[in-house]
Residue, then its C-alpha position, 0 to 999 in steps of 0.5 A: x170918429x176922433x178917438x183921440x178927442x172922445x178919449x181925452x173928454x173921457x178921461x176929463x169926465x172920469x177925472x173931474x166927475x163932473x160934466x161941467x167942470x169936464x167942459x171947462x177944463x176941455x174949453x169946450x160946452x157941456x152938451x158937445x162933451x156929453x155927446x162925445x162921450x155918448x158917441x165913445x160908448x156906443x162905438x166901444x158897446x161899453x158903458x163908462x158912467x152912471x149918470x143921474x141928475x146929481x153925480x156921474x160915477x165911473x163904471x167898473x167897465x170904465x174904470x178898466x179902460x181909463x188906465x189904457x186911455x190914458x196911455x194911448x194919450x200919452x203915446x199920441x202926446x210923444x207922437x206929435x212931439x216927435x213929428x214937430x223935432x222931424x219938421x223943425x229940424x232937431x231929429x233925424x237925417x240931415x242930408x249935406x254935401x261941401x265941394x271938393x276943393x274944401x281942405x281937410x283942415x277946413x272940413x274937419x273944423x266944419x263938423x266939429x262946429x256943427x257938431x257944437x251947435x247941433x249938440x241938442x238936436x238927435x240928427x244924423x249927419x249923412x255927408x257927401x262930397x259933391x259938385x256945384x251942379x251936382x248940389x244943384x240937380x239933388x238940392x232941385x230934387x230935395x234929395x239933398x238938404x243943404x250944400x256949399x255951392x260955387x257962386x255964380x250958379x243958378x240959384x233959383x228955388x234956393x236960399x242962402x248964407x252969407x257970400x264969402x270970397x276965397x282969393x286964387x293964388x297959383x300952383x306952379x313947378x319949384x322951378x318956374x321962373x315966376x316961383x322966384x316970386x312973392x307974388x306972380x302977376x297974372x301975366x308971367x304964367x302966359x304960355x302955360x296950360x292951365x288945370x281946372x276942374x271938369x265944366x261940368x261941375x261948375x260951368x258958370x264958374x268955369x268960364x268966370x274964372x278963364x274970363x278973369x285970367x283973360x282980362x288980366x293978362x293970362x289966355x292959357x295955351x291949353x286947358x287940362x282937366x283934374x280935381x284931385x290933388x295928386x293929380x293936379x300936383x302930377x299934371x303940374x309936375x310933369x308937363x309944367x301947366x298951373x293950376x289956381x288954388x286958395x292957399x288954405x287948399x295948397x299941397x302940405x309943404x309947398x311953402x318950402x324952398x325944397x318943394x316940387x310944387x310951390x303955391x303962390x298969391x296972384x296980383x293983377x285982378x287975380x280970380x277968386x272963389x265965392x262960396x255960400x251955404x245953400x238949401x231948398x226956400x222955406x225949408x231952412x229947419x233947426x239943422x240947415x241953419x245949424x250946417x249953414x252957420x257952421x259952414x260959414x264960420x269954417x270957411x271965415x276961420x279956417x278958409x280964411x275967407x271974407x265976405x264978398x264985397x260984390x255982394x249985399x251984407x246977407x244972412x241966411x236970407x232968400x237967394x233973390x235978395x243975393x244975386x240981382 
């Protein structure tokens, strides 16, 4: 039995005292009313109306059950109410991650941003730090609702934001020959290891960026592994490799001339990084987009990214349409 439909041709009945205008109020005929009404009072063992050729009156037994019939609709009204903010996105846990090599200033200007724009939905923000494989594996297995990703990457299943570009610049020791200069040619750091993040994290990206160093003059004599930021400084510190980094990403205070590491821009084809909001197809809810357009705008703002001209114009559109 839909108990909820015979209770709502009930309370039309016991409200309008009239099966006619009970029906039309319920968009519905006459006769399919009254056989639910019929089927509700066999199924309670209780009789709600006295019925004779001219009038319908409500019995004192229906006159007790009406007030409980009209709460059960009123709980089943919030019910469904509740269960369309889940599915649209304005209630519940949102489950996101951004990549490592995001600064604070970046992150915090995020949060603050989705925060604005998700001020009428009821979501808890369950924020994790990640990589791009990483977002990939749980992003495949919906264990995550939405990431900042590396491009290139394997973006199968998945919708996107905008591609935006975030240019390289180069982490070196203050007393490099090249950390004389305002912008370092890709050339002047050959026979320096290189620092770069694990290839696990990012393989497709990993190998992009030894591929564009190659290209403009720069093979590293050796590859070192770090993500963290002392670490990184320590590694550069202390055997005189270099590591690529953006500039909104570049220790406090390498800007200077007191400095132990410096941060410099690159020329010559200098490699960069492409980013973009990503989430599983068809399910870019209320708060996806809101995360999506909040990440957006942090990496615009306070990454000082751009959009990156090897990509088509996009916008929170499938990722087929980003990558060809």
């Amino acid at each position: 039995m839909d108990l909820v439909r015979h209770l709502e041709c009930f309370v039309a009945v016991a409200e309008e005292s009239h099966f006619g205008r009970a029906a039309a109020r319920l968009g519905m005929a006459q006769p399919p009313l009254s056989q639910r009404v019929q089927r509700l009072e066999r199924e309670l063992g209780v009789r709600l109306f006295e019925r004779t050729s001219r009038q319908v009156r409500i019995t004192e037994a229906g006159t007790l059950l009406l007030a409980e019939a009209r709460e059960v609709l009123s709980r089943t009204e919030s019910f469904l109410a509740a269960a369309r903010r889940v599915r649209d996105g304005e209630t519940g846990l949102l489950r996101a991650a951004l990549p490592q090599d995001l600064s604070g200033e970046t992150v915090a200007a995020l949060l603050a941003d989705f925060g604005e724009r998700h001020a009428g939905l009821e979501l808890e923000l369950e924020l994790h730090e990640l990589s791009t494989a990483q977002q990939l594996d749980r992003l495949a297995a919906h264990d995550l609702d939405v990431g900042v990703v590396h491009h290139p990457c394997d973006v199968t299943g998945l919708e996107l934001g905008p591609v935006l570009r975030r240019e390289l610049g180069v982490l070196l020791p203050a007393g490099a020959a090249a950390a004389a200069l305002d912008e370092v040619p890709l050339p002047a750091l050959s026979g320096r290891d290189l620092i770069l993040f694990p290839r696990t994290a990012a393989p497709a990206l990993y190998d992009e960026l030894l591929t564009t160093c190659a290209r403009g003059g720069f093979t590293p004599a050796a590859v070192r592994h770090g993500q963290g930021a002392s670490f990184v400084q320590g590694l550069v510190l202390s055997s005189g490799a270099v590591a690529l980094c953006p500039r909104d990403a570049a220790p406090p205070g390498q800007g200077n001339g007191e400095a132990d590491v410096v941060w410099r821009p690159l020329t010559g084809g200098a490699p960069a990084l492409r980013h973009s909001a990503a989430w599983p197809k068809g399910r870019g809810d209320a708060a996806v987009q809101a995360f999506a357009e909040a990440a957006t705008h942090a990496l615009r703002t306070a990454a000082g990214a751009v959009p990156d001209v090897t990509a088509r114009p996009l916008h929170l559109r499938p990722a087929s349409e980003y990558w060809l």
